[in-house]
C-alpha positions as CSV (number, residue, x, y, z in Angstrom):
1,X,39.0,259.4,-56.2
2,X,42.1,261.5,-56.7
3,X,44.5,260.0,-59.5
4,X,47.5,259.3,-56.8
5,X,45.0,257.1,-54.7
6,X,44.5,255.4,-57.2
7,X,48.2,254.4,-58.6
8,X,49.2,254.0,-55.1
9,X,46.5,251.2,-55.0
10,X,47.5,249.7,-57.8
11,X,51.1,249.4,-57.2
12,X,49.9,248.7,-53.6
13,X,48.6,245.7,-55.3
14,X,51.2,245.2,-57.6
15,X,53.8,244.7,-54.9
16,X,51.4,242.1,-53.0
17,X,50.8,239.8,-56.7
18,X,54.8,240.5,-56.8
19,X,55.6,238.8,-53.0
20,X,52.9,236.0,-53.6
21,X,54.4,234.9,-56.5
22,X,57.9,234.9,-55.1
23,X,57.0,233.0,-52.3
24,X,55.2,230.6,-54.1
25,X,57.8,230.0,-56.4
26,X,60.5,229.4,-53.7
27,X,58.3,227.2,-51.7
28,X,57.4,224.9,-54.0
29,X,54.6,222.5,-54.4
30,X,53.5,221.2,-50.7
31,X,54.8,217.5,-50.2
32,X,52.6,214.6,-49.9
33,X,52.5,213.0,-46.6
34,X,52.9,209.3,-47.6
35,X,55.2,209.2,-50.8
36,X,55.2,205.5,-50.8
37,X,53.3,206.1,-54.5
38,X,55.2,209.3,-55.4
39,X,58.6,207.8,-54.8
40,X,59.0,205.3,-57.1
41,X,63.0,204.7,-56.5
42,X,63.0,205.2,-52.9
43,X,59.5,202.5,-53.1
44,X,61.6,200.3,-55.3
45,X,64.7,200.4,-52.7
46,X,62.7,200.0,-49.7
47,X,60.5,196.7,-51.4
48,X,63.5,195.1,-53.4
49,X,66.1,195.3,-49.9
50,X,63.2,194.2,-47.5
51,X,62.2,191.1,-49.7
52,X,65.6,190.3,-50.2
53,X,66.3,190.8,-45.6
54,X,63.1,188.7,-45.5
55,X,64.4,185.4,-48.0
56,X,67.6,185.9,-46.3
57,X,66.8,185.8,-42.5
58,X,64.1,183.5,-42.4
59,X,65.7,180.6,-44.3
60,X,68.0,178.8,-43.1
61,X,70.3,175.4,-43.6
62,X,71.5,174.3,-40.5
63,X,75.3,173.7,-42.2
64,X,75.0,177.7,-43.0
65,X,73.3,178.7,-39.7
66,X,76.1,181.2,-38.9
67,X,76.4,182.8,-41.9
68,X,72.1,183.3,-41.6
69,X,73.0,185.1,-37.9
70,X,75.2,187.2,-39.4
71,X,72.9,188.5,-42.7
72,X,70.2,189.7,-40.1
73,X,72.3,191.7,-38.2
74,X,73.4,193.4,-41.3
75,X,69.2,193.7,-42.4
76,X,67.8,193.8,-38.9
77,X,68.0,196.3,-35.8
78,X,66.3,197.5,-32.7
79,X,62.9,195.3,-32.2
80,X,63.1,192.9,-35.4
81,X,66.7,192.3,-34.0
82,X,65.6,191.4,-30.5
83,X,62.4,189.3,-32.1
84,X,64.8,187.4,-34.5
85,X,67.3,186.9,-32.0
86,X,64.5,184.8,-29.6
87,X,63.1,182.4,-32.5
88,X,66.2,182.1,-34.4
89,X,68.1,180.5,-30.9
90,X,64.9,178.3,-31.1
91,X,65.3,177.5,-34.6
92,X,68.8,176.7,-34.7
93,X,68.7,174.1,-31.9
94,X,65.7,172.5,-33.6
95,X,67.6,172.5,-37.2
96,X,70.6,171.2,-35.5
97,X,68.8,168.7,-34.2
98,X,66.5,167.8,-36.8
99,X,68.6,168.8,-40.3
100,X,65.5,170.5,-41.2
101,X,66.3,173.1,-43.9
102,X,63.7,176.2,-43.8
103,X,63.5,178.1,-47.4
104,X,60.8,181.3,-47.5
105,X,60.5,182.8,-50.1
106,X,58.4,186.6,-50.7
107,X,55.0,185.9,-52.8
108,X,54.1,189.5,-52.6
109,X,55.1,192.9,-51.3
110,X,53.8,196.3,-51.6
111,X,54.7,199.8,-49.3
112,X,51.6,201.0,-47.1
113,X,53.0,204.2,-46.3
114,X,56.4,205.8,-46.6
115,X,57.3,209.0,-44.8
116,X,61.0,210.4,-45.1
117,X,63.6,207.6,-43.7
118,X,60.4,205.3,-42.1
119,X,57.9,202.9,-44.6
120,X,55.4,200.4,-43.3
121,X,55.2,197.1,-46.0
122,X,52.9,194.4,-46.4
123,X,54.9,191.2,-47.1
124,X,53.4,187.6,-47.9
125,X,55.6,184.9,-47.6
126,X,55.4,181.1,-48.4
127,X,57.6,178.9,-46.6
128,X,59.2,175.3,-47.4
129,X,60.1,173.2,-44.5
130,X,61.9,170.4,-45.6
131,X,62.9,167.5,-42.9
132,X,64.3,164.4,-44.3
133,X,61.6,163.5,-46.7
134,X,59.2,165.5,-44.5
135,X,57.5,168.6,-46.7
136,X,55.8,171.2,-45.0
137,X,54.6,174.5,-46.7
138,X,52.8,177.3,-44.9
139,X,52.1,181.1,-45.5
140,X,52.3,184.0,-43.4
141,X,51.5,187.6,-43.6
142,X,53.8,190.3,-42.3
143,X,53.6,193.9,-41.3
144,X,57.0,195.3,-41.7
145,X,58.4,198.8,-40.3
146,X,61.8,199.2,-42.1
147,X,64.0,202.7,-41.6
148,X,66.7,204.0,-44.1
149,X,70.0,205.5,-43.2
150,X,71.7,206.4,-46.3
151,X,70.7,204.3,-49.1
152,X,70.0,201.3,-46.9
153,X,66.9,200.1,-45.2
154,X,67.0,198.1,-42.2
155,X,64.1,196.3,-40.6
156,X,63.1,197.5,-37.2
157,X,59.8,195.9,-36.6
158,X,58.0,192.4,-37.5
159,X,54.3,191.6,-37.0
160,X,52.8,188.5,-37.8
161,X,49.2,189.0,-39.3
């Protein structure tokens, strides 16, 4: 092989190690698709403001029932809105009626998945109906979808396990 082949490979080769490098320096490590584990401040926003929407929408004390309607529309929107807006008009004519006060309160919460502005929680909840001298207690499981704009996350969607 002639001696000019031969440097004209190597630098050939040179160059390509030279672009690789470049481009895999700008590019950067390849992000995971669920960072709900990877995130931990945007995993500790997203659990500490959905436990706190949760306690604060679904209690309620019928001489505060107001001041409940107006916390979930500052926590709540699109679906979760439209699903809290048909038992809440339930519940407060019932609490009205009944002076029941409903306290819930969030056993345990942890982020499924988390991608971008969107995560998907799983939240257990214990509730305390209190009626008089009437004590009821129940749990619940709930799916949660929750969205971010900004630094705050909003609810969007409720299922009950």
């Amino acid at each position: 092989m002639k001696r000019g082949t031969t440097a004209g490979i190597l630098a050939g080769v040179i160059v390509l190690f030279g672009c690789l490098t470049g481009y895999f320096t700008l590019a950067g490590p390849p992000q995971p698709a669920n960072t709900a584990l990877v995130d931990v401040a945007a995993t500790n926003a997203v659990t500490d403001q959905v436990g706190r929407a949760i306690r604060t929408v679904f209690s309620y004390d019928p001489s505060r029932l107001d001041q409940t309607a107006q916390a979930a529309g500052e926590v709540l929107t699109g679906a979760a809105m439209d699903q809290y807006n048909s038992l809440f008009g339930k519940a407060k004519d019932n609490a009205i009626a009944t002076q029941q006060v409903l306290t819930t309160a969030v056993r345990s919460i942890g982020v499924i998945d988390m991608h971008d502005d969107a995560a998907r929680l799983l939240v257990f909840v214990d509730r305390q109906l209190v009626q008089g001298d009437k004590h009821e207690s129940a749990v619940a499981q709930l799916i949660v979808h929750a969205a971010r704009s900004g630094d705050t996350w909003k609810i969007t969607e409720i299922q009950v396990l």
